[in-house]
N, C-alpha and C positions, 0 to 999 in steps of 0.2 A: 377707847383711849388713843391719842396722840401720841406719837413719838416723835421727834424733830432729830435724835440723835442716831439715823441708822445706812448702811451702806446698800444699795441697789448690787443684786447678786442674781441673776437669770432670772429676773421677775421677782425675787424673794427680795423683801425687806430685814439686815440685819443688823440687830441690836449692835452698837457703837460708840454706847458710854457705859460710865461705870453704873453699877444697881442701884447707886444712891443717888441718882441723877432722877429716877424715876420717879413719878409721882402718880399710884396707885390711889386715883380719885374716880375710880366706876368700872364698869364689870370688866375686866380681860381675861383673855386663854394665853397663856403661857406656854408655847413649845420651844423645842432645842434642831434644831439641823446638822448633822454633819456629813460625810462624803458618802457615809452610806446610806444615808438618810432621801439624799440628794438623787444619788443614782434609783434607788428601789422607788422615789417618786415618782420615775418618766417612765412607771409600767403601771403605775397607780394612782390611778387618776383621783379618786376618793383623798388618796393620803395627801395628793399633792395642792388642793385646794383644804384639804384643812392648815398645810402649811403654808400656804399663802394669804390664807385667812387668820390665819396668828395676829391676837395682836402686840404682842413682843414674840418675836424670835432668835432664839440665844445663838453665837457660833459655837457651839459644841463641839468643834474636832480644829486640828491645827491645818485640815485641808482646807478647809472653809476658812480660817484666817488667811493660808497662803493662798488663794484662789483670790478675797478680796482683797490683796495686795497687786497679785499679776493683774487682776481684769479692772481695777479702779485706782491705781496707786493709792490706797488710803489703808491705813493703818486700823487693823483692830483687834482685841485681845480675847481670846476664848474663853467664854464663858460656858462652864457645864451644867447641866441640870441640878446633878449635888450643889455649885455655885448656889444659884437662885434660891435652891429647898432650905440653905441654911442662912442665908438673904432674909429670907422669910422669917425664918425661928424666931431670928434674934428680934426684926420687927414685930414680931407678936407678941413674943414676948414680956419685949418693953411698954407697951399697951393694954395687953391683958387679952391678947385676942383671942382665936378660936383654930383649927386644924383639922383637918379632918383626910384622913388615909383610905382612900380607894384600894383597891390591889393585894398581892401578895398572899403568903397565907396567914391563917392567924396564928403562927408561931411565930411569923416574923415580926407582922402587927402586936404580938405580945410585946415584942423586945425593941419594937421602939418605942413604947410607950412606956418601957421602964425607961429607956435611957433618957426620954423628951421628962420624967418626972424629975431626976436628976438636974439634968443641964437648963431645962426649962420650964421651971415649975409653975410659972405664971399664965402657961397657954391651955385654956382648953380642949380636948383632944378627944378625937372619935374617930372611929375605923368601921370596914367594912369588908371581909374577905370575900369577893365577887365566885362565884362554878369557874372553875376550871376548863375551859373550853374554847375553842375557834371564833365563836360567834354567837353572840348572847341575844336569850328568844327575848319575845317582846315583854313575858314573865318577869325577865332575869333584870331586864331593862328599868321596867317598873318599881319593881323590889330594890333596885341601886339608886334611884334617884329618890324612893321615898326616902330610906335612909340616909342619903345626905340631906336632902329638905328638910329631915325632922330635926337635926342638929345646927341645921343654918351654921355653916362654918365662914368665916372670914376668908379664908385659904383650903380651894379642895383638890389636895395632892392625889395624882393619877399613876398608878404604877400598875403599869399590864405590858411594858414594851410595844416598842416603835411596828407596826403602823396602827398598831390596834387602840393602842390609849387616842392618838394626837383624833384616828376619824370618829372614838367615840365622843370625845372632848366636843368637836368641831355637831356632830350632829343631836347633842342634847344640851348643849350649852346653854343655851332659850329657856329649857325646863330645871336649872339646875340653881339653886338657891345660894349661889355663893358668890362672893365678891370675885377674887380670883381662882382659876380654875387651872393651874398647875400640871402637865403632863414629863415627870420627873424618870421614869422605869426604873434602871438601876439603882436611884437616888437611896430607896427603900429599904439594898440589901446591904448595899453601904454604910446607912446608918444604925440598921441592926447589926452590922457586922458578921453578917450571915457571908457576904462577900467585903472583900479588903481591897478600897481604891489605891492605886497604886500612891506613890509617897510624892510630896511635895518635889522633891529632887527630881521625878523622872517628869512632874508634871512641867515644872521649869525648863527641863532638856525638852521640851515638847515632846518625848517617849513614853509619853501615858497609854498610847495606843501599842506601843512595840510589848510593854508589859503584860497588859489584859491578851496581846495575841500569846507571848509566851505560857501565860497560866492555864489560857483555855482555844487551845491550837484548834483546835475542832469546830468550836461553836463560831469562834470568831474567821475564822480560814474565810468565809463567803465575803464578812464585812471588811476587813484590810487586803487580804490576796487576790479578792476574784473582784468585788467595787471601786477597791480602791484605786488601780490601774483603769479602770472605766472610767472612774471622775476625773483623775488628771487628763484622762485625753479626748472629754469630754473639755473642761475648762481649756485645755491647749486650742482643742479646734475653734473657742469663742474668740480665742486671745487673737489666734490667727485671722479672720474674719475682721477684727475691729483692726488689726493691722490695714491689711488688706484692702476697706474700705475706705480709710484714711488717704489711700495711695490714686494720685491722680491715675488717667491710662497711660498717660506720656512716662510716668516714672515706673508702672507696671513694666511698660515695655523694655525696659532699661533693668529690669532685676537682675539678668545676667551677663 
């Protein structure tokens, strides 16, 4: 798939229009990036060619909107993984399509399938609750792509969290019988309502991320406190450098 609508971001290609610009006419991976996404790539090498092999990739965080502001002047609006998963619903939908749930447990898998029966009665729906574990044998592997194969799903939602979904996505995608291949994590608890995304309002103030740190200090402490000062001075020192180069030696000399 083609995209013509996207911003150049340290090698990464990111999505830059609205979702309905898109036109889902042959196989894509769908991931999301944001600042921690960004930083835990330049220690993982695997993760970070599966996100540069994306082919849509969402800004997910308002770091990644303001980074492609400072280093591109170009304007672009965060899209999050819930964004795209309910992108998708409603196109399914209205079509009659198919769905299919990777991840999670099957409690949770229970409870959005109550709610997709509700809100979405038109879409066919299938799930899979993957072992529990680090790193799935070549057993476990098997067993997950037969099950999505057998339901042939239009849309195959991935939820295991970041880096694990986006480099299983990226290395069985070849084998995996579905139009789009979805790498959504949270999207899942969200919509079961097992977790609560923070509210319109905070996502407006761009404080979506201030919120989930205050609910869950602990878990999130690594991804906003200890990344997210890494990424901005990460992106400062690119900004500086494109400064920098721009500048003849005659006007270097002259900086002070």
């Amino acid at each position: 798939m083609k995209i013509d609508y996207f911003v150049p971001l340290s090698g990464y290609s990111i999505l830059a229009c609205d979702l309905s610009n898109i036109k889902f006419n042959e196989k894509c991976v769908i991931n999301t990036i944001n600042q921690n996404a960004f930083v835990v790539a330049e220690q993982d090498e695997d993760f970070k060619s599966a996100l540069l092999n994306s082919d849509i990739l969402l800004p997910d965080g308002i770091g990644i909107v303001a980074a492609a502001k400072l280093l591109t002047n170009k304007t672009i609006k965060k899209i999050a993984g819930d964004d795209m998963h309910m992108y998708l619903l409603n196109v399914l939908n209205e079509k009659g399509g198919s769905c299919f749930y990777m991840g999670a447990t099957d409690k949770t898998l229970a409870l959005i399938k109550r709610k997709l029966s509700n809100e979405f009665p038109d879409i066919k729906v299938g799930s899979y609750s993957p072992p529990f574990k680090p790193f799935f044998s070549d057993e476990d592997n098997a067993a997950i792509i037969s099950r999505v194969n057998q339901f042939k799903p239009d849309v195959l939602f991935i939820g295991m969290t970041a880096p694990k979904q986006e480099k299983w996505a990226h290395k069985f995608r070849s084998q995996l019988d579905a139009n789009i291949i979805c790498s959504i994590g949270a999207s899942f608890d969200f919509y079961a309502g097992t977790v609560v995304r923070p509210s319109k309002f905070w996502q407006n103030l761009w404080l979506e991320w201030f919120i989930r740190f205050i609910k869950e200090p602990r878990r999130m402490f690594r991804r906003y406190g200890y990344n997210g000062p890494i990424f901005f001075w990460m992106i400062l020192i690119q900004k500086l450098k494109t400064i920098f180069e721009l500048k003849t030696p005659a006007e270097l000399m002259n900086l002070n």
